[in-house]
N, C-alpha and C positions, 0 to 999 in steps of 0.2 A: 346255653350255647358256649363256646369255644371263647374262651379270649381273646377279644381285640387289639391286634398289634399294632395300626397307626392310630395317633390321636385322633381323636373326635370332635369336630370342630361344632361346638354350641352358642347357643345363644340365651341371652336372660330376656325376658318380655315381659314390663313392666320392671324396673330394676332401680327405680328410685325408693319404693318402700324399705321398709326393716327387712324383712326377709328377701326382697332383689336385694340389698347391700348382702344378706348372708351368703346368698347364690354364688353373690360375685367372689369375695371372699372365698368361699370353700372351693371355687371352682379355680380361682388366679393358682391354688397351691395344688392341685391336682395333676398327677404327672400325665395321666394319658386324656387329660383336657387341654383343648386348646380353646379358652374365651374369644371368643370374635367379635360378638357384636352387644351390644347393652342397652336396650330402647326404652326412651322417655319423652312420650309426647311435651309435654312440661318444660321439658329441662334437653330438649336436643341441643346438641353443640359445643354444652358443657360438658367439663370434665366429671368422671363419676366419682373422682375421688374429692369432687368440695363435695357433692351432696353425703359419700363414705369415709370421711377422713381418716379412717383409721387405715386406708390402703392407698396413703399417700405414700409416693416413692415404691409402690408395686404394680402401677400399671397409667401407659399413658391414654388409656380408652377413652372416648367420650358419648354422651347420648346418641344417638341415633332414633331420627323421628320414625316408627312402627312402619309406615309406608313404605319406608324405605327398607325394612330387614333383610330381604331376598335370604337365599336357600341357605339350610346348614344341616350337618346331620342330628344334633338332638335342639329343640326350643324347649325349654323350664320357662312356664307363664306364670309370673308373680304376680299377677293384674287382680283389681279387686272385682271382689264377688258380682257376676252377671256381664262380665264383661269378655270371660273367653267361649261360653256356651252363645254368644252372636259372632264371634270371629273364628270361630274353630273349625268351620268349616276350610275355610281358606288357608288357616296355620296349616292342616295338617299335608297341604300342598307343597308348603316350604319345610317340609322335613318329614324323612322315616321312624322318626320318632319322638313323641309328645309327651311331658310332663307338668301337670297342671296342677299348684300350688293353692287355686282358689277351689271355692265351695263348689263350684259348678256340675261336677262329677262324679261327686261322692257319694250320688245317692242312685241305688239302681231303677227305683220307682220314681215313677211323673206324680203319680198324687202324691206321694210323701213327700217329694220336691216340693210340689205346689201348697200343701198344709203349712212347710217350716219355713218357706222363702217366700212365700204370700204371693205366687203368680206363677204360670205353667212355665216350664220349661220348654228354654227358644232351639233346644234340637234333642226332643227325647228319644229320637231312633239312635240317636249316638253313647246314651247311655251303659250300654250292654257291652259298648267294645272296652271301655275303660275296665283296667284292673286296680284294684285299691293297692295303694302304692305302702306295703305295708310287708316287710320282705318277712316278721315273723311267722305272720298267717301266712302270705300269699306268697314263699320265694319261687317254687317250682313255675308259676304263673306267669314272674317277674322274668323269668329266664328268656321267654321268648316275647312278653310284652312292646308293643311299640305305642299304646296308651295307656299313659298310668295317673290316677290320682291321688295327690298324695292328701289322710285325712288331716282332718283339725287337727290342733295340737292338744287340747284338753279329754278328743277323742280317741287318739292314741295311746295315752295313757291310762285312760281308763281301759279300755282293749286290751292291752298287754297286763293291767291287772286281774281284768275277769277272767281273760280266755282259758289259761289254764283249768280253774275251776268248773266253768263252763263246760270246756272240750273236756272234761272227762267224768261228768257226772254228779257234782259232788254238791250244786246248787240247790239247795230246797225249791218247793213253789213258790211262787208270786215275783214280786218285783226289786229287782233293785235299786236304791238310790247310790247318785252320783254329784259329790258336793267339789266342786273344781274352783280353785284359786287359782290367780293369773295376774302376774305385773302388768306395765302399764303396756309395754309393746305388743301385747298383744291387742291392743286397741290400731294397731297403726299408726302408721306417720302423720295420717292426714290430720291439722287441729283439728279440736271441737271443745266445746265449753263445758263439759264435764270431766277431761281430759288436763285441763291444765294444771301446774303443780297447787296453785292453789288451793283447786277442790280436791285434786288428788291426796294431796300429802297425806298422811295421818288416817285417812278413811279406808274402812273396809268398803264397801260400795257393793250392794248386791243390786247388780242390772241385770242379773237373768232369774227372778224366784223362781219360773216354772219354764217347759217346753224349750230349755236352749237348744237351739240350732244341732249342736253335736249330739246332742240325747237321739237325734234318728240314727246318726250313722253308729251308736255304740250298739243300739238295737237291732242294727243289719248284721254286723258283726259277729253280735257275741249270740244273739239268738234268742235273746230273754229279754220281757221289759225294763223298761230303765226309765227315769225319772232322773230330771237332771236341774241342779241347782250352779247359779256363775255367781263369784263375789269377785271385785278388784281389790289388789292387796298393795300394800305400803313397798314393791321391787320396781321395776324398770321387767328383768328378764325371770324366766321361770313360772313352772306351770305343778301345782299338787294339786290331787283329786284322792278325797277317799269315799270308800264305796262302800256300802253297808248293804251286807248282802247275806241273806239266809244261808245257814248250809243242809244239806240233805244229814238223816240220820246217823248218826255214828261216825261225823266228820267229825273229827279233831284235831289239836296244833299237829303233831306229827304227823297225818296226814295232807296237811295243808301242804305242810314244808316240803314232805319229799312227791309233790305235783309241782310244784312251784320248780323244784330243784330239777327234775327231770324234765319239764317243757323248755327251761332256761338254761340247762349247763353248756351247752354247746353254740347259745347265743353270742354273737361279739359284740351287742350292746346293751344286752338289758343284764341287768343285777338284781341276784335279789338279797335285798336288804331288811332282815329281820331280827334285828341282835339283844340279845339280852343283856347286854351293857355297851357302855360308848356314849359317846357325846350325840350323834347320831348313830339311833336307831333305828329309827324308819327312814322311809327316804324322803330327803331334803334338795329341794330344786337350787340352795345357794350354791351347795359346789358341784355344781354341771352347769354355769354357767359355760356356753363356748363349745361345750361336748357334747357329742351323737348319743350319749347314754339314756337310758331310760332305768331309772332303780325300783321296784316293785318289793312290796314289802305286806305284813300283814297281822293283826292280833285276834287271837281267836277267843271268845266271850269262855271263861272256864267253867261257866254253866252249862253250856252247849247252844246248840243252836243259830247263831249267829257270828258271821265276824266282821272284821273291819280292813279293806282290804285298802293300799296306799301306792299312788305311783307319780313322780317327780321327774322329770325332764326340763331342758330350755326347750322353751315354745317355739324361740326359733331355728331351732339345730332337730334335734332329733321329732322336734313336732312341727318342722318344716323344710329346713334348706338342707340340715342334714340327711334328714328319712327321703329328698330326693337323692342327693348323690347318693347314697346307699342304695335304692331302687337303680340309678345308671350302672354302680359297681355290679350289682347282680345281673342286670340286665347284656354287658356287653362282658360278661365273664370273668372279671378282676377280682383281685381278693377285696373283702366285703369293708375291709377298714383302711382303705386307700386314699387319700387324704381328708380322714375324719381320725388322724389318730390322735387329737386334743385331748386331755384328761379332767378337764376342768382344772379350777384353781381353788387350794387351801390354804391359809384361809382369804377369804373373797368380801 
C-alpha cells in the first residue's frame, strides 16, 4: 500500500513485560507513531517508565487498566501466551489493525496448537486471518495485512537460517535439528524459582530437550521436519540457534554462499555472516543487543553432506518488538528501517 501520511495512533496491550518495555521504546522514537495508550492491569496508574527506567525523561504515560483502552488505529498485544486468543475477539473491534506478540497465532492448525500448548484453541476460526509477521518470507502479504503475528524469537531465527536453503532445493532428506540458546529474558519478567540469578548464574540450563514450542512453527515455515532442542545461557539478551541440516547432492560451500547471498542482499536486516577470519565469524547475538538484525551464517562439513547452519538476533528486537514495528513499517508503507536504525554496540 501507499504510505501513510498522518501518524498512527497505537496502543501496547500488555506493556509491563520486557518486550511491552521494547514496544514502548521503539515505538516513543518512531516519527510516524504516535504512543497513546500502555495497559497494565497490574500496574494501572503508574508511570511506565518506573516499571522501564530506561525511558525516564521520554514520556509522561502511565498504565492504563485494559478495560479502559478504547479505540486506536493499530494494538501490538505483548500479553502472555493464552491470553489474546480469549480477548481477540473484542480487540479487533478497537482497532483496523492487530499485532499479536504472543504464541497465540502462530500456528495455522488447531491440533498442532493443541499438541504444543496442551489444550484447543479458544478461536480456531480466526487462525487463517492472521499473517505471520515475518516481512522476509511474508512482505507482499504484510502489505495489505490488518492481522499479523509476529513468530518466536528462537523461531525466527532459525527460519531466516533454513529458508534459503529450503526455498531453493538444496536440503537432503530427513530431518533437521535445531539447537537454540537464549538469555535470561527470554524467560520474562514474571519471577519464578529457576529464574533467579542464583540458579541462573553460571548454568547452561537445558529446559526444553525435546518438542519446544517453536519446533512447530519452524516446521510451518520452512516445510521440512525439525527437532528442536532450548538451553538458558549465562546473558540477560540474545538468541543463537545452530541447525544441522543435511544438504542435497553436490551442495557445497560456494553454493551455499551464493543462495544465502542472493535471498539476503537486498534484505535491510538480516546479514549474512560467514567469514574466514575475524574475531567474529559466525554470528554472535552480543553485538545486536538493541538492534532489528538478524546475522545468518554457515560451515559446510568439507566431506560433504552436511552443514552447520547459525543465526543470532536479540530476542527482543528483531525476535519481537522489532520484527513488529518492521511488520507496521511494511504494512502502512514507510521505509522498512524507520525507527529500528540502532546498530547494536561494540564492544558490549
Amino acid at each position: 500500500m501507499t504510505g501513510r501520511a498522518g501518524p498512527v495512533r497505537a496502543a501496547v496491550v500488555g506493556g509491563a513485560g520486557y518486550i511491552g518495555g521494547e514496544l514502548v521504546r521503539l515505538l516513543l522514537g518512531h516519527p510516524r507513531v504516535e504512543l497513546a495508550t500502555v495497559t497494565s492491569r497490574r500496574l494501572a496508574g503508574r508511570r511506565v517508565s518506573t516499571t522501564h527506567p530506561n525511558l525516564r525523561g521520554l514520556t509522561e504515560l502511565t498504565f492504563t487498566a485494559p478495560e479502559d483502552l478504547g479505540r486506536h488505529d493499530v494494538l501490538l498485544l505483548a500479553t502472555e501466551h493464552g491470553l489474546a486468543m480469549g480477548a481477540m475477539r473484542g480487540l479487533l473491534d478497537l482497532a483496523d489493525t492487530v499485532v499479536d506478540l504472543s504464541a497465540d497465532f502462530r500456528l495455522r492448525d488447531p491440533a498442532v496448537f493443541a499438541a504444543y500448548y496442551g489444550g484447543p484453541h479458544a478461536a480456531p476460526d480466526l487462525l487463517a486471518e492472521f499473517v505471520t509477521g515475518l516481512p522476509e518470507l511474508h512482505r507482499k502479504r504484510l502489505r495489505d495485512a490488518d492481522r499479523i503475528s509476529v513468530p518466536g524469537c528462537m523461531a525466527t531465527a532459525a527460519i531466516l537460517a533454513l529458508h534459503p536453503l529450503a526455498d531453493a532445493g538444496l536440503l537432503g532428506a530427513g530431518e533437521v535439528t535445531v539447537d537454540g540458546r537464549t538469555g535470561s529474558s527470554g524467560s520474562g519478567s514474571a519471577p519464578s524459582a529457576a529464574n533467579v540469578h542464583a540458579e541462573r548464574s553460571g548454568a547452561l540450563r537445558v529446559f526444553a530437550p525435546t518438542a519446544h514450542r517453536h519446533q512447530a512453527e519452524i516446521t510451518q515455515a520452512v516445510g521440512v521436519p525439525a527437532r528442536m532442542t532450548a538451553t538458558g545461557v549465562e546473558a540477560v539478551r540474545g538468541v543463537q540457534v545452530l541447525c544441522r541440516v543435511p544438504l542435497a547432492d553436490g551442495v557445497d560451500e560456494a553454493a551455499t554462499r551464493a543462495v544465502y547471498r542472493r535471498y539476503y542482499r537486498d534484505e535491510p536486516f538480516v546479514r549474512v555472516v560467514a567469514a574466514r577470519r575475524g574475531t567474529y565469524r559466525l554470528p554472535e547475538p552480543k553485538i545486536l543487543a538493541g538492534s532489528n538484525f538478524c546475522d545468518v551464517g554457515f560451515a559446510v562439513d568439507p566431506h560433504g553432506g552436511w552443514a552447520l547452519l547459525v543465526a543470532a538476533l536479540d530476542n527482543l528486537v528483531k525476535g519481537g518488538a522489532g520484527n513488529a514495528v518492521q511488520c507496521l513499517n511494511v504494512r502502512f508503507g514507510w521505509p522498512e528501517r524507520l525507527g529500528l536504525e540502532f546498530p547494536g554496540l561494540h564492544p558490549a
